[in-house]
Structures are given as structure tokens and as C-alpha cells.
C-alpha positions in Angstrom: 2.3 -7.8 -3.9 -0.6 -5.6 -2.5 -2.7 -8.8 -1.5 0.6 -10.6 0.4 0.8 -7.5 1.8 -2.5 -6.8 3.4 -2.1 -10.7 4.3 1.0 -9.9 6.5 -0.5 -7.2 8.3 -4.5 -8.1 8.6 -4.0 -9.7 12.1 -3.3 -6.3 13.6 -5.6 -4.2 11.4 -8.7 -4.8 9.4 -8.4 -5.4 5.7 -10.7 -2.3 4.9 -8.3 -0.2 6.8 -5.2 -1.0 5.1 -7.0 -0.9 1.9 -8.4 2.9 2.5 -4.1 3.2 2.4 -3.7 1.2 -0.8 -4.9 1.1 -4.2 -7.6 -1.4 -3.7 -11.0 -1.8 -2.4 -11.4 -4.4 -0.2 -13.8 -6.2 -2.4 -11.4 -6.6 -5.0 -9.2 -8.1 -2.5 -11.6 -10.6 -1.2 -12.0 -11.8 -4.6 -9.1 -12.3 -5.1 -8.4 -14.5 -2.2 -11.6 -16.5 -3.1 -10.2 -17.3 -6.2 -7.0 -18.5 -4.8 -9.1 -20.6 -2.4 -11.5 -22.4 -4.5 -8.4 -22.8 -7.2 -5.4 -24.1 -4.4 -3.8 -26.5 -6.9 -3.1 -23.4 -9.2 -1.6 -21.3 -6.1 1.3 -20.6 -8.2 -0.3 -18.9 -11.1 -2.3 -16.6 -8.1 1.0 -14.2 -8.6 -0.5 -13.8 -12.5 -4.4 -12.4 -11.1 -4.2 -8.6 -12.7 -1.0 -8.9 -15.0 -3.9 -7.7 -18.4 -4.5 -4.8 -16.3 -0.9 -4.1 -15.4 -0.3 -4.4 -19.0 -2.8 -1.9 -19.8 -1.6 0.9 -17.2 1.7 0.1 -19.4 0.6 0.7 -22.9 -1.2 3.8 -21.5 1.9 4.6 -19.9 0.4 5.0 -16.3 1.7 2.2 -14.8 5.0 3.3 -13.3 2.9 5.8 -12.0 0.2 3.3 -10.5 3.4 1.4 -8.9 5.0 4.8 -7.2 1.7 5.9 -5.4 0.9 2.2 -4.5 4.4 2.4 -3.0 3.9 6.1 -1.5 0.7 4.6 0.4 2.4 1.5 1.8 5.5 3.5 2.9 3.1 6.2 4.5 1.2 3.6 6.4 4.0 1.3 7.6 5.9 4.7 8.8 2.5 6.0 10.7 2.2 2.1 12.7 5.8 2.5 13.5 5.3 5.6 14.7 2.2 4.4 16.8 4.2 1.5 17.9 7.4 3.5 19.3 4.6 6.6 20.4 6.3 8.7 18.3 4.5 12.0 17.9 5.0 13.9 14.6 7.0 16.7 15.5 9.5 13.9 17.1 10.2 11.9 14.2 10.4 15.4 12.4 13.3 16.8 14.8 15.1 13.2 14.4 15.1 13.4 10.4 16.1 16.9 10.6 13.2 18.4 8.7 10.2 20.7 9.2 6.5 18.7 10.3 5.3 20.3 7.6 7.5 18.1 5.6 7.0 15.2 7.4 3.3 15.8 7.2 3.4 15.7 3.4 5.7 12.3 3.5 3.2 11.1 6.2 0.1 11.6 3.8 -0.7 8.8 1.4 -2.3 11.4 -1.0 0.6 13.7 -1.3 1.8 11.8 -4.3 4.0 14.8 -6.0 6.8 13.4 -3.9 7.3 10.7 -5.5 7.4 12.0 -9.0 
């Protein structure tokens, strides 16, 4: 999910960007995509990379967690490009969601993760 992700958006911004907004380091990343290059006839079992990990964040009961601030960061930094796209300023979208930039700030930071709990 994470690597189709930074796929989708890597033409407009650089990968180490979006990953400084994500749960991954870019290196992880770029093996990742090696592996799925040097292996093309298994392309389908790419979706699998990581599943021993997320089934260890499970038994240790911090994966739902893991998944809500991975989603938090994406959220936060598809909201802030929109934002630069329309030249929206803060205190604009603020007015238009009828809410304080103060909250908006917190929504807008991808390290603000109480507000997903």
C-alpha cells in the first residue's frame, strides 16, 4: 500500500520526501522495488513483502496502531499538496471547515497522532 503509493505520486515529489510523511525510510523502499524488479515473474506475490512484520505488530498488538498513523501521515500530506495546489492558505481551509487553525494545524501535522486514536 505505502510503496504503490509513493509510486503514484514520485513524479511530482521525490521519494525521500514523501517518505519523511510516511512510515518508511526511503531505503526500505528502494529495496523493495529492487526486489520486485530482479523477481518480475513473481509480481504478484510483491503485495506479500512485510506480511511477517505485520503479523508481528499484530501479536504485539501495535499494528492497528501502525496502520492509523501510516494513514494520519498520508491523509496529512495529500491534504497539505491539495492545499498547495488550490493555494489554499491555512487559515482558508480553516474558515471553510468551520474550525479553529489551531485545529487544522493539529490535523495538518503528520505527528499529531492522538487524533486518530
Amino acid at each position: 500500500m505505502v510503496v504503490t503509493f509513493i509510486d503514484e505520486h514520485r513524479r511530482d515529489h521525490r521519494v525521500e520526501s514523501i517518505c519523511r510523511q510516511l512510515p518508511i525510510a526511503p531505503s526500505t523502499y528502494y529495496e523493495i522495488k529492487a526486489r520486485q524488479a530482479a523477481s518480475p515473474g513473481r509480481a504478484g506475490l510483491s503485495k506479500h513483502i512485510g506480511s511477517k512484520f505485520d503479523d508481528f505488530l499484530d501479536e504485539e498488538g501495535l499494528l492497528a496502531e501502525a496502520e492509523e498513523v501510516a494513514a494520519k501521515r498520508v491523509i496529512a500530506f495529500q491534504l497539505s499538496e491539495l492545499m498547495k495546489k488550490q493555494k489554499l492558505t491555512k487559515m482558508q481551509l480553516a474558515k471553510r471547515m468551520k474550525t479553529s487553525r489551531s485545529a487544522l494545524e493539529r490535523l495538518l501535522d503528520p505527528y499529531n497522532i492522538p487524533l486518530c486514536s
